[in-house]
DOKEBA-777826 format. One record per residue: residue in one letter; residue number from 1; x, y, z of N, C-alpha, C in turn. Coordinates in steps of 0.1 Angstrom, whole numbers, padded with zeros to 4 digits, m for minus. Atoms other than C-alpha are relative to their C-alpha. Layout:
BEGIN
{r "A", NUM, {X, Y, Z}, {X, Y, Z}, {X, Y, Z}};
...
END
This chain:
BEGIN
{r "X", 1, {0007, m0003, 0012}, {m1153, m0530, m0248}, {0001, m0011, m0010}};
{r "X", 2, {0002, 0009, 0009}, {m1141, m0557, m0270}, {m0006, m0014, 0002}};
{r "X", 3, {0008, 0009, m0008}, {m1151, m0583, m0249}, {m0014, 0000, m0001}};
{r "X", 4, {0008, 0000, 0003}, {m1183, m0573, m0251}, {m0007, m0001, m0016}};
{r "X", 5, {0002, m0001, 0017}, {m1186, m0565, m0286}, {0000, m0012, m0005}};
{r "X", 6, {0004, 0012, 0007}, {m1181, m0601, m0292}, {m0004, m0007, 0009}};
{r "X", 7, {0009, 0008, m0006}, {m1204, m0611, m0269}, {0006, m0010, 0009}};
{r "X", 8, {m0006, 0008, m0011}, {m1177, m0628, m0241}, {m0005, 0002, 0013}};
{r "X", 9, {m0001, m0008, m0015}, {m1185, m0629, m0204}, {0014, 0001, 0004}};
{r "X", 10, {m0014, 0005, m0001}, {m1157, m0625, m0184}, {0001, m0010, 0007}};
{r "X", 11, {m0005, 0014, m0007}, {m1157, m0660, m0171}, {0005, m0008, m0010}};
{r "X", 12, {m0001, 0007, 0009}, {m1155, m0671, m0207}, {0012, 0008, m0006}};
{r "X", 13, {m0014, m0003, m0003}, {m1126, m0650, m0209}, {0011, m0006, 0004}};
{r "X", 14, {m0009, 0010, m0010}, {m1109, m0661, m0181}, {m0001, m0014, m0003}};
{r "X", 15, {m0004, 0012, 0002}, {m1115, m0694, m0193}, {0006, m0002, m0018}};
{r "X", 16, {m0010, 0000, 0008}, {m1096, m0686, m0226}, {0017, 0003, 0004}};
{r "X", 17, {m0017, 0000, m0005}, {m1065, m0671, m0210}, {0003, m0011, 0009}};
{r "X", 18, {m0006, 0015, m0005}, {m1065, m0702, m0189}, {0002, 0005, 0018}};
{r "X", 19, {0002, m0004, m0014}, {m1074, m0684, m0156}, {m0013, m0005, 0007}};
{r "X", 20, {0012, 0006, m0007}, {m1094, m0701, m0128}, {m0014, 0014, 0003}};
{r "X", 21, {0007, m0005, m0006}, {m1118, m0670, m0120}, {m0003, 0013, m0013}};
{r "X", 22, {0006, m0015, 0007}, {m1134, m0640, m0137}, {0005, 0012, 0002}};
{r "X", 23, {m0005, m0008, m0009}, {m1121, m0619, m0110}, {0010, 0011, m0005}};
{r "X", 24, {m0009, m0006, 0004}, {m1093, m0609, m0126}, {0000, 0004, m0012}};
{r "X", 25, {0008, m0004, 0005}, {m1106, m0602, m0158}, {m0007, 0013, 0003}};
{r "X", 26, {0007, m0010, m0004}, {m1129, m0578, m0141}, {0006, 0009, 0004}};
{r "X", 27, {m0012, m0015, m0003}, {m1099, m0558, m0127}, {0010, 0002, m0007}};
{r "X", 28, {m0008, m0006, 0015}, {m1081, m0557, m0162}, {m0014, 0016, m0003}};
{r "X", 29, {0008, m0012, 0013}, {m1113, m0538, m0176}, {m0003, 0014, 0009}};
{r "X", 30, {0005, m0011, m0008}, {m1119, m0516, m0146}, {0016, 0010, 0006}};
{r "X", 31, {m0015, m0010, 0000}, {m1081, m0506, m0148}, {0002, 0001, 0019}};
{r "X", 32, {m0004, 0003, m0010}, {m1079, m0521, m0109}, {0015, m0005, 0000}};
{r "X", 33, {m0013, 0007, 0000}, {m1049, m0540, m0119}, {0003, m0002, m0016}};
{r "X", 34, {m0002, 0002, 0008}, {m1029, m0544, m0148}, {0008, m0012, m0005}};
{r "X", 35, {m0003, 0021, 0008}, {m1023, m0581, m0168}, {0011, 0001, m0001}};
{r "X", 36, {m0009, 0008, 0003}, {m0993, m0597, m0171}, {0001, 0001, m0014}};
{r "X", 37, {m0003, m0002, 0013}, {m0974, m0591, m0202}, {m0004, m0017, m0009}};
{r "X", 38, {0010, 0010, 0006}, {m0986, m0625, m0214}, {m0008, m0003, 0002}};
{r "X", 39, {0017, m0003, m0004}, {m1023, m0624, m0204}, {0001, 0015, m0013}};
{r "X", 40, {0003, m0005, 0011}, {m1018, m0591, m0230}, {0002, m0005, m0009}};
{r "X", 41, {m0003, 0005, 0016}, {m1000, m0612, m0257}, {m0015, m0005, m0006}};
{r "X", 42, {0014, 0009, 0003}, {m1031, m0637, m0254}, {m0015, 0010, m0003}};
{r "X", 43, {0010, m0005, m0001}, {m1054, m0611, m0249}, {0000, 0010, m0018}};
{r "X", 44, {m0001, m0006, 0009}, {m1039, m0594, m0280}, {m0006, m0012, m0017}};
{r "X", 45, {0004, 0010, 0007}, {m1045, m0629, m0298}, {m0011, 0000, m0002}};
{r "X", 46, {0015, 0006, 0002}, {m1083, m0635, m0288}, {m0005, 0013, m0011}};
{r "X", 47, {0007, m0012, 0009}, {m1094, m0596, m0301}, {0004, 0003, m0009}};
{r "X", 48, {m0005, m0007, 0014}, {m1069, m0590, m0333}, {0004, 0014, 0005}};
{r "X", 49, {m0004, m0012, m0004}, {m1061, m0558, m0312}, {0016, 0001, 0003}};
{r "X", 50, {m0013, m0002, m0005}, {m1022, m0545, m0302}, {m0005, 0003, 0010}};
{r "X", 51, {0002, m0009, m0009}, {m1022, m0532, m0269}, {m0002, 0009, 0001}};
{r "X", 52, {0004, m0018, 0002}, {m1021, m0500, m0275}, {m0014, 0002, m0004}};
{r "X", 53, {0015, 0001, 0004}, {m1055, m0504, m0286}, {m0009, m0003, 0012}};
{r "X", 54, {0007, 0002, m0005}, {m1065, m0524, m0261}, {0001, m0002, 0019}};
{r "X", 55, {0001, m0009, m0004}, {m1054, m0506, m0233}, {0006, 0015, m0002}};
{r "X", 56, {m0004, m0014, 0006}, {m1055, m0473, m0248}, {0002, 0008, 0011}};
{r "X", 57, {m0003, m0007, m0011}, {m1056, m0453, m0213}, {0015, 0000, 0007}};
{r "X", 58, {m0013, 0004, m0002}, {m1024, m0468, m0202}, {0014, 0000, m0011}};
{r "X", 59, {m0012, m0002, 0014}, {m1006, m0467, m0234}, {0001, 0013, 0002}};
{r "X", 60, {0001, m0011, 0000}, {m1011, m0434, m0235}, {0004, 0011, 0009}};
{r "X", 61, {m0006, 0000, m0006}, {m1000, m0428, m0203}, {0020, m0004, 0002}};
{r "X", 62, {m0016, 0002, 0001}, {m0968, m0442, m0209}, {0004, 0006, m0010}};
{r "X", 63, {m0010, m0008, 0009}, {m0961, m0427, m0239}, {0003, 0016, 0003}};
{r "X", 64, {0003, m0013, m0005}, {m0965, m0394, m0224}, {0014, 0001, 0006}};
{r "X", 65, {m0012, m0002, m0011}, {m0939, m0403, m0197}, {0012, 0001, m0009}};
{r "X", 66, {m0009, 0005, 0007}, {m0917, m0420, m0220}, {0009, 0014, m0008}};
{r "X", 67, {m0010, m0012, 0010}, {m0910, m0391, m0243}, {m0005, 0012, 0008}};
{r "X", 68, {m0009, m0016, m0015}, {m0907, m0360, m0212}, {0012, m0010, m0001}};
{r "X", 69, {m0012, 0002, m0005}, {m0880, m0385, m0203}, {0010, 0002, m0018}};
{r "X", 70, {m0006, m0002, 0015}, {m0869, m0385, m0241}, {0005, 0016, m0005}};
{r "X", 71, {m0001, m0017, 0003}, {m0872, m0347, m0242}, {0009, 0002, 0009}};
{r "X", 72, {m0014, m0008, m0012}, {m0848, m0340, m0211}, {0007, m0005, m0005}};
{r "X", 73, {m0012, 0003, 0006}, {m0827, m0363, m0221}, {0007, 0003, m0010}};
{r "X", 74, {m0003, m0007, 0010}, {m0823, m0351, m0254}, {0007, 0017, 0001}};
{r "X", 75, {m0002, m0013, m0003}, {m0820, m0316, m0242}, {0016, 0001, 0002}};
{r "X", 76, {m0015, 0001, m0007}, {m0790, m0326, m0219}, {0012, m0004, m0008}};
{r "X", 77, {m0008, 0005, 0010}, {m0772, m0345, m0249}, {0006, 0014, m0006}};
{r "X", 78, {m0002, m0015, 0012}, {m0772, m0313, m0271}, {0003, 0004, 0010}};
{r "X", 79, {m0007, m0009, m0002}, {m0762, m0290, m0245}, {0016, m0006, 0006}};
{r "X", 80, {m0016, 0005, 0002}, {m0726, m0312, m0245}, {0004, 0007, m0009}};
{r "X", 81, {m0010, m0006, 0009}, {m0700, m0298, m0257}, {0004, m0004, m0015}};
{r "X", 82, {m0007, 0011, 0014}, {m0685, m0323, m0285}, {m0009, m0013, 0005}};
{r "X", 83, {0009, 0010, m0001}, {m0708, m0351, m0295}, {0006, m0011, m0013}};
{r "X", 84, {0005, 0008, 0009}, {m0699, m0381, m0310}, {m0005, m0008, m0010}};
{r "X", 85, {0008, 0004, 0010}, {m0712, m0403, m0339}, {m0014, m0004, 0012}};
{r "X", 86, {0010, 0015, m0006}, {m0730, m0428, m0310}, {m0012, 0010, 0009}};
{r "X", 87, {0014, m0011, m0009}, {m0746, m0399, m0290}, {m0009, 0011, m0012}};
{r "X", 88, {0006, m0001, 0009}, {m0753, m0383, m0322}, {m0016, m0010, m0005}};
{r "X", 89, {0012, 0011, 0000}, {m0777, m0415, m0329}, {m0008, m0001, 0011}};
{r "X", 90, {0007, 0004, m0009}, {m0788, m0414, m0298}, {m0011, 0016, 0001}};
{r "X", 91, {0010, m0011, 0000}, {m0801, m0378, m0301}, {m0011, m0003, m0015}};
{r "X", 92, {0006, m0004, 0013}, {m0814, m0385, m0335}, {m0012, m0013, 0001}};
{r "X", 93, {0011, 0004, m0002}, {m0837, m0415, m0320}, {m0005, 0006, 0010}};
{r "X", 94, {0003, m0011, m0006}, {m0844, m0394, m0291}, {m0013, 0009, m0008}};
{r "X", 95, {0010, m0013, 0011}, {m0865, m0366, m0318}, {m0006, m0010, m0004}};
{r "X", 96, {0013, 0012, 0006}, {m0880, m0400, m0334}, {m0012, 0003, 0013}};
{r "X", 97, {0003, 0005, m0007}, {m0893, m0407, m0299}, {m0010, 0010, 0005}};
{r "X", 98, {0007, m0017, m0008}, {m0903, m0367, m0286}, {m0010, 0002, m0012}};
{r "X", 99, {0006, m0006, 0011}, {m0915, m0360, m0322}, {0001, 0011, m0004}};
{r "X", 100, {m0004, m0010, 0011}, {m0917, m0331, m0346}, {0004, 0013, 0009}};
{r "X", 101, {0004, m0009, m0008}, {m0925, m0307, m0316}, {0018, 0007, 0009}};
{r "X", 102, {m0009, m0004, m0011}, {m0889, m0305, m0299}, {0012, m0004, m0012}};
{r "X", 103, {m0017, 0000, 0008}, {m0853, m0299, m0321}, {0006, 0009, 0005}};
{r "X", 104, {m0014, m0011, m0001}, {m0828, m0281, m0307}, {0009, m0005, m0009}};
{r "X", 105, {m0010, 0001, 0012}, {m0799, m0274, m0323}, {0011, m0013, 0012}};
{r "X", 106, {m0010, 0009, m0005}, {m0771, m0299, m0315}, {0014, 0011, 0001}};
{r "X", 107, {m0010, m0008, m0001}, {m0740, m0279, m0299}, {0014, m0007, m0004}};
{r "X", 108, {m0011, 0002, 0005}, {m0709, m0284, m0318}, {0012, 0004, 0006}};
END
C-alpha cells in the first residue's frame, strides 16, 4: 500500500534497500515471507511509517499472542502465595501489557 501510494515499483524498492531483485519485495507485500529486522528499519525510513503500521497484519498478530502469554502468566504470579516487591513489578507490567480487561486480585 505505501509503496504504491508513492508511486515505487518494487524494483525501485528493492533498489533502495540495497537488494539485487524485486522478488523479495514482492513476498514482503504478499505476506510470503517476512523482512529482516533491518530491511523493516529501512523500510520504516523510506515510508515515515513504524512497523506496526507497516505490517499491521503481523503486528497484530503478535500482539495478540504476546499478551495471552502475559495474561497466563500474570494469572500464575497472583495465585502465589507471598509476592515480593520484584514479582510485584512484574505483575504490574504484566496488566500494562494484557490491558484494562484482566486484574485479578494479587494473593497476599
Amino acid at each position: 500500500m505505501y509503496r504504491r501510494r508513492h508511486g515505487f515499483s518494487q524494483a525501485e524498492i528493492a533498489a533502495l534497500l540495497g537488494i539485487g531483485s524485486y522478488r523479495p519485495v514482492s513476498r514482503y507485500e504478499n505476506g510470503a515471507r517476512h523482512p529482516h529486522i533491518l530491511t523493516v528499519f529501512a523500510l520504516e525510513v523510506l515510508f515515515g511509517q513504524p512497523a506496526s503500521e507497516l505490517f499491521a497484519g503481523a503486528y497484530d498478530t503478535v500482539r495478540h499472542a504476546v499478551r495471552e502469554r502475559a495474561r497466563r502468566m500474570e494469572q500464575k504470579l497472583c495465585a502465589l502465595p507471598d509476592l515480593d516487591r520484584a514479582t510485584i513489578r512484574k505483575v504490574e507490567l504484566l496488566r500494562a501489557i494484557v490491558g484494562p480487561e484482566s486484574k485479578p486480585t494479587i494473593a497476599s
